[in-house]
Legacy VTK file of the C-alpha trace (Angstrom):
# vtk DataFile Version 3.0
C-alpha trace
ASCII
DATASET POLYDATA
POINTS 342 float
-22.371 -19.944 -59.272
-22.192 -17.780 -61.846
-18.419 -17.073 -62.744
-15.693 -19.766 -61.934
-12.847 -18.347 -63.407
-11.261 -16.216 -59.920
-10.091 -13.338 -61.425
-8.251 -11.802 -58.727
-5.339 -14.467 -58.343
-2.563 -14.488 -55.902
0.160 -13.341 -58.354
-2.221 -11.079 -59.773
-2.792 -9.050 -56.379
0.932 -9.197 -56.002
1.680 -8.064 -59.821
-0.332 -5.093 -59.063
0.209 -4.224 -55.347
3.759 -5.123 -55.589
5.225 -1.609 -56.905
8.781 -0.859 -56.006
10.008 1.427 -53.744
11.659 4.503 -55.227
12.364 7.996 -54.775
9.505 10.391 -54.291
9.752 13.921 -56.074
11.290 15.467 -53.656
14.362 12.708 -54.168
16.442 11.168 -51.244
13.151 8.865 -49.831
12.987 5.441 -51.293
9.226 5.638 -50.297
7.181 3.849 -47.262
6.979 0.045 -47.480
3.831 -2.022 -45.694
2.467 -5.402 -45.348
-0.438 -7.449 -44.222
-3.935 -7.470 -44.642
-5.733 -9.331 -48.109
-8.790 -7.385 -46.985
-7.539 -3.929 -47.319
-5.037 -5.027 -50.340
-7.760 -3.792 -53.141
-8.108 -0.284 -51.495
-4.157 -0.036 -51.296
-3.908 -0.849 -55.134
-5.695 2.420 -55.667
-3.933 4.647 -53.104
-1.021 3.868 -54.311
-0.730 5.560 -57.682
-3.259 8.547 -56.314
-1.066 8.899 -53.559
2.328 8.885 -55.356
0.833 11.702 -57.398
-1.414 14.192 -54.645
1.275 12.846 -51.975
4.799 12.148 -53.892
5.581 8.716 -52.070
5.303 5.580 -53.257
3.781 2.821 -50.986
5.052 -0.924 -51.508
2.396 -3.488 -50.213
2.571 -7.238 -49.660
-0.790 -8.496 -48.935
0.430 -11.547 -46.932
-2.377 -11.384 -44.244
-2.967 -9.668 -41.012
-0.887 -12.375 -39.153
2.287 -11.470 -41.428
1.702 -7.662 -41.515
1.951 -7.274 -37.265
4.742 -9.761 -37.012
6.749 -7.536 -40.152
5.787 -4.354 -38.251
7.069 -5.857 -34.727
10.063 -7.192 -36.655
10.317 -3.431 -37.954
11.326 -4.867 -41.298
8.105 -2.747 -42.764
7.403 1.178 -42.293
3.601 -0.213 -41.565
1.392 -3.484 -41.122
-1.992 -3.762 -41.745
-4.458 -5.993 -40.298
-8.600 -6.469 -39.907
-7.867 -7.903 -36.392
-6.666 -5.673 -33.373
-3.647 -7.145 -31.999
-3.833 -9.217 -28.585
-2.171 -7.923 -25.579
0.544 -10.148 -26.000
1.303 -9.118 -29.667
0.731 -5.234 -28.447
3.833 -5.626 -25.970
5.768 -7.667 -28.893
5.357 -4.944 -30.861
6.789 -1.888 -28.403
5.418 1.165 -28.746
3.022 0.839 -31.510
-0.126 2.386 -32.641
-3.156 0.828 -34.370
-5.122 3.083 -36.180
-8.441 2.088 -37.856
-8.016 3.141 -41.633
-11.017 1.597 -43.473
-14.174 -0.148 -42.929
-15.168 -3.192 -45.066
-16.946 -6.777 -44.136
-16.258 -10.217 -44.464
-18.781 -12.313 -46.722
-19.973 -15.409 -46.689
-19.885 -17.245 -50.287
-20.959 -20.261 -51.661
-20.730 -22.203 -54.797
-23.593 -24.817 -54.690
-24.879 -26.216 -58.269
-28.449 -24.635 -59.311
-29.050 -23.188 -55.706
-29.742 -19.584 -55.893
-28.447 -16.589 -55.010
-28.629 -14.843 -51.626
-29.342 -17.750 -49.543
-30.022 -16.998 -46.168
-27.862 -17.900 -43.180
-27.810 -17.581 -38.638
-24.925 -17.176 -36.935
-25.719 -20.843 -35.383
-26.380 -22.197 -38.569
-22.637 -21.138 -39.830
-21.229 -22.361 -36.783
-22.697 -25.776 -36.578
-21.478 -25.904 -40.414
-17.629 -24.933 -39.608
-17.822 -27.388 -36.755
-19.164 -30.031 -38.677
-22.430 -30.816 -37.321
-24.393 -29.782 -40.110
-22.778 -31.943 -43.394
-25.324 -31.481 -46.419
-26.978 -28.165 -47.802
-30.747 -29.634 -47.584
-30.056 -29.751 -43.741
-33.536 -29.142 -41.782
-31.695 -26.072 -40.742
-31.114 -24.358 -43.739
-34.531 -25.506 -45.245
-36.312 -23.688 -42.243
-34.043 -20.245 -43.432
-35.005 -20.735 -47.040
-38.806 -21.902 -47.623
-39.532 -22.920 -51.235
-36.073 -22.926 -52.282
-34.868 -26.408 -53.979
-31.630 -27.878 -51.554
-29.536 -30.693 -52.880
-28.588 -33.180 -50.562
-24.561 -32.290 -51.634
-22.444 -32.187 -49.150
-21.128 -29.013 -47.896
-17.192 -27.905 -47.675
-16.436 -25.223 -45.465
-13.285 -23.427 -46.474
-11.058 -21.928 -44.300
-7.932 -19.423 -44.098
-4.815 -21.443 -43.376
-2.519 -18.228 -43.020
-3.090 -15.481 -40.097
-6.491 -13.635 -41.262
-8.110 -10.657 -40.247
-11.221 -12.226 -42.024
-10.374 -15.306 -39.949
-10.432 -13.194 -36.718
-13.912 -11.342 -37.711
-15.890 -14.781 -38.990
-14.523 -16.246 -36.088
-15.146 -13.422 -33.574
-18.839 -13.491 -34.794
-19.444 -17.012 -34.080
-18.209 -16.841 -30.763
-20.649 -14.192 -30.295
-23.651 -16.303 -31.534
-22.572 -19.306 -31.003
-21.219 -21.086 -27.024
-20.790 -24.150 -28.737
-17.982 -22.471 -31.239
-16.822 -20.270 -28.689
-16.058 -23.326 -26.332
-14.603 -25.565 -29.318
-12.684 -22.930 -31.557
-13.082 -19.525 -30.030
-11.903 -16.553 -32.116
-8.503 -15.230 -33.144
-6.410 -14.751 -36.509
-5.787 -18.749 -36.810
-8.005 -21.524 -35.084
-8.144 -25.062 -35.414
-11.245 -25.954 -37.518
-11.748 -29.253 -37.361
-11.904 -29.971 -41.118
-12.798 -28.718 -44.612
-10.436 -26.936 -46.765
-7.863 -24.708 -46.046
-5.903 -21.867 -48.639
-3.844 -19.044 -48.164
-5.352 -15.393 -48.760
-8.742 -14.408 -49.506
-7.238 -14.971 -53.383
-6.289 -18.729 -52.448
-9.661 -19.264 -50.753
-11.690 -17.699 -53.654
-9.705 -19.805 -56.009
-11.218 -23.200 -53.852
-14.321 -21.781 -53.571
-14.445 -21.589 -57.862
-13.234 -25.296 -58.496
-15.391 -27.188 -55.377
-18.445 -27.384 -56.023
-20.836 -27.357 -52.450
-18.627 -25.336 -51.016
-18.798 -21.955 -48.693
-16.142 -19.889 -47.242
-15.672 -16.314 -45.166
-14.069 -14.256 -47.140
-13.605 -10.325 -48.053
-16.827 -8.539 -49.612
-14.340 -7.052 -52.342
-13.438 -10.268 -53.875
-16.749 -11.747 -53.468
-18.604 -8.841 -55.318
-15.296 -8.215 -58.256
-15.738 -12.039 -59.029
-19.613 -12.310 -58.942
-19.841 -15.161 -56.310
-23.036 -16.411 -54.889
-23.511 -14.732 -51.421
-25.518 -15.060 -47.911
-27.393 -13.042 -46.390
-27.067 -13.400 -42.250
-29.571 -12.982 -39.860
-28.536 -10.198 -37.564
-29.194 -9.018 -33.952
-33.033 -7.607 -34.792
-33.722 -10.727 -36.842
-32.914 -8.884 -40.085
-31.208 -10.061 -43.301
-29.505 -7.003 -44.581
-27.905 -7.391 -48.022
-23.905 -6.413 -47.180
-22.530 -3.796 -48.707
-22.353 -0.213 -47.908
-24.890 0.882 -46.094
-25.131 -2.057 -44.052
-21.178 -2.103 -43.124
-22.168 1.911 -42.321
-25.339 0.905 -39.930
-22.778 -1.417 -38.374
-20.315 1.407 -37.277
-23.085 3.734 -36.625
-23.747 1.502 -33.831
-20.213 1.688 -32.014
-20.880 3.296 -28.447
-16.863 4.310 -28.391
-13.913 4.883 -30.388
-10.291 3.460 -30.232
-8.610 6.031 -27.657
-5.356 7.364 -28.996
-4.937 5.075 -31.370
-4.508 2.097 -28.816
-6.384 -1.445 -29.418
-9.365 -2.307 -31.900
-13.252 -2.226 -31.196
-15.176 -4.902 -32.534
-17.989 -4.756 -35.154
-19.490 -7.860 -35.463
-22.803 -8.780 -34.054
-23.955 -5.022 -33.654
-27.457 -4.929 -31.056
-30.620 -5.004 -32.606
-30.969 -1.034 -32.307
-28.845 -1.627 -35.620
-31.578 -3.431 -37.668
-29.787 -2.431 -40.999
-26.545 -3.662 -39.454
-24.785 -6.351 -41.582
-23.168 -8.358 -38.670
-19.157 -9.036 -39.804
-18.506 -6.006 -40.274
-14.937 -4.864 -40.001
-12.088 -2.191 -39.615
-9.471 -3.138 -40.780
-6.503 -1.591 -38.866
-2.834 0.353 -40.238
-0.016 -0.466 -37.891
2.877 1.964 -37.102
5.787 2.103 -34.557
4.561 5.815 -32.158
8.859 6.960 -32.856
9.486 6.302 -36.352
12.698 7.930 -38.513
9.853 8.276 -41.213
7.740 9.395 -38.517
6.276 12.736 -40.580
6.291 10.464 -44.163
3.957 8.361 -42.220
1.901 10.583 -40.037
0.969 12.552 -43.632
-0.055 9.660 -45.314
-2.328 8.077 -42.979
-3.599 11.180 -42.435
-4.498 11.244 -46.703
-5.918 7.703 -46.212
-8.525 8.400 -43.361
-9.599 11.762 -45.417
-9.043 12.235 -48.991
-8.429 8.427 -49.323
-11.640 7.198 -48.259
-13.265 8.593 -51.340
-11.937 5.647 -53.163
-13.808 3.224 -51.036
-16.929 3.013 -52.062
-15.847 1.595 -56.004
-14.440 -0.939 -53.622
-17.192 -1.695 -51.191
-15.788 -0.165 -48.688
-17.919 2.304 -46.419
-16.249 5.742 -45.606
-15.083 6.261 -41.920
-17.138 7.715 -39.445
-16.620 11.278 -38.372
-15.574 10.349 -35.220
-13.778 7.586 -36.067
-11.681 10.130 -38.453
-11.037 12.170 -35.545
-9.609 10.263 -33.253
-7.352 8.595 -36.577
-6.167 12.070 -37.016
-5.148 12.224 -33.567
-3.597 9.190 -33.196
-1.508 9.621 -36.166
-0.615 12.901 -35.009
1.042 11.625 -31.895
3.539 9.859 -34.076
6.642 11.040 -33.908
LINES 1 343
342 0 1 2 3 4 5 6 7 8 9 10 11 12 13 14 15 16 17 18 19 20 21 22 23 24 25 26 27 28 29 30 31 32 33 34 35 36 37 38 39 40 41 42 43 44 45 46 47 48 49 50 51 52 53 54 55 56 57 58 59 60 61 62 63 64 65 66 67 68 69 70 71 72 73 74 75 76 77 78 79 80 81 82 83 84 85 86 87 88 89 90 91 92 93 94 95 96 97 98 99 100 101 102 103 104 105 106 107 108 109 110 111 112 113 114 115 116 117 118 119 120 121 122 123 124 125 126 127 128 129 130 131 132 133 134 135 136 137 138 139 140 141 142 143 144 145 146 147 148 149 150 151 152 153 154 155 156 157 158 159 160 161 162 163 164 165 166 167 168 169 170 171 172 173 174 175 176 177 178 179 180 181 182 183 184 185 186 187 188 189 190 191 192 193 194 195 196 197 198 199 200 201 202 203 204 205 206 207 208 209 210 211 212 213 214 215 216 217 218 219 220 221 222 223 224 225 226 227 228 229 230 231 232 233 234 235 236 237 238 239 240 241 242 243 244 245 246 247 248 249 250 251 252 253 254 255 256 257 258 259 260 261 262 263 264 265 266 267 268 269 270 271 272 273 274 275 276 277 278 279 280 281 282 283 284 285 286 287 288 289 290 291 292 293 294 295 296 297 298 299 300 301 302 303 304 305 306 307 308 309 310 311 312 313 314 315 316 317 318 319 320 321 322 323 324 325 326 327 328 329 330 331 332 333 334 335 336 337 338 339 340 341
């Protein structure tokens, strides 16, 4: 571990991504207001000022996870939600008439902070799930000795940390070991919040990146953003074609280069995680992470024009961020989706 002071703190995300509402330069619009995802929260703390000046609206944005952003959008208390997981069926007819719209493209790490073990240690999806279920209990498991020959593994006992709030990154990591993993897809299955049967739990990928700093032997899931702004020890997972691809952006990129289809009009999400092993430079939790909006909105046209910034001009802020531009088509069928809003 080679930092332990978390520099991106809750009340520092909410210092900076909590700007006020107030009158664009046109005058009369107190601006577009949005919560949700912790994921996309570092990408909204740079559109907001370069919007407010190419755009003139400011954006308010509580990051108080995906869970929080669709129930504010379904409550309509928020312009828009944001969330890394597609809502369910259930939460799609809670929420009326409502459009998700796939507005960046990011992963969901796996760190660790495990005295004098290296960086880049390597991880399978079974391995991670017979860790979050408890069945492996110490980092020189057989297991994770087979993964990483010659490395030195102390017998410390490993802490899996966990989102306790309703997480995009929770619905990816988990969505992924369901894939890989019967066992976890029987016992825990894969949604926003599940029940993991122990560990630690915090609030926000800042709360969980704040554990993973002060307990030493632990790992969590948490966003690539955080884990590469506060230099934590990362692993690298074994994907479909037995590869370990390093995550970041060309990896997340292989990952969407894989999708056989696109969200149609803007209705439900497409999952990225375990791509096939046609992918081999896939990095397998990859992730959209999703903007929320009501299709009959009084600040339909406000909105409409600014997602249609973020899925062009806005993605060229991603990459600083390690986040991967859209896809063409993926851009495409965001434009026409937000079109439809009315």
């Amino acid at each position: 571990m080679r930092v332990r002071r978390f520099r991106l703190s809750a009340a520092t995300i909410l210092a900076a991504l909590g700007l006020a509402a107030c009158g664009s330069a046109g005058g009369g619009f107190a601006g577009l207001e949005g919560a949700g995802s912790t994921l996309v929260a570092p990408l909204l703390n740079v559109w907001q000022p370069e919007y407010a000046r190419s755009g003139g609206v400011t954006v308010s944005y509580d990051p108080i996870g995906s869970g929080g952003g669709i129930e504010q959008i379904t409550a309509r208390t928020v312009d828009f939600g944001a969330s890394d997981a597609p809502m369910t069926p259930a939460q799609a007819r809670a929420c009326g008439a409502c459009v998700e719209i796939p507005w960046a493209l990011a992963a969901t790490d796996v760190a660790y902070h495990v005295g004098g073990v290296p960086n880049r240690l390597r991880f399978s999806g079974p391995v991670l799930a017979a860790i979050w279920t408890g069945a492996i209990t110490r980092w020189n498991a057989p297991a994770l000795e087979r993964l990483n020959p010659g490395v030195h593994l102390p017998p410390t006992r490993i802490v899996p940390i966990h989102r306790t709030d309703g997480s995009g990154d929770t619905f990816a990591f988990s969505d992924y070991l369901s894939k890989v993993s019967p066992s976890f897809a029987t016992a825990i299955g894969h949604a926003t919040t599940v029940n993991w049967p122990g560990g630690i739990g915090a609030a926000g990928n800042a709360g969980v990146g704040g554990a993973l700093a002060g307990t030493n032997g632990s790992i969590a899931y948490i966003a690539i953003a955080y884990v590469l702004a506060n230099h934590f020890d990362y692993g690298l997972i074994e994907n479909a074609a037995g590869r370990f691809p390093v995550p970041g952006l060309p990896s997340i990129s292989a990952a969407a280069a894989a999708l056989t289809a696109v969200p149609h009009s803007g209705r439900g999400g497409i999952s990225l995680t375990d791509p096939p092993a046609t992918a081999p430079g896939a990095y397998p939790i990859s992730t959209f992470t999703y903007v929320i909006v009501p299709r009959a909105s009084r600040r339909g046209r406000v909105i409409v024009r600014f997602i249609d910034w973020a899925v062009t001009r806005g993605q060229r802020s991603g990459p600083a961020l390690d986040f991967a531009p859209l896809p063409r088509r993926i851009v495409a069928a965001d434009r026409a989706a937000a079109a439809a809003i009315r």
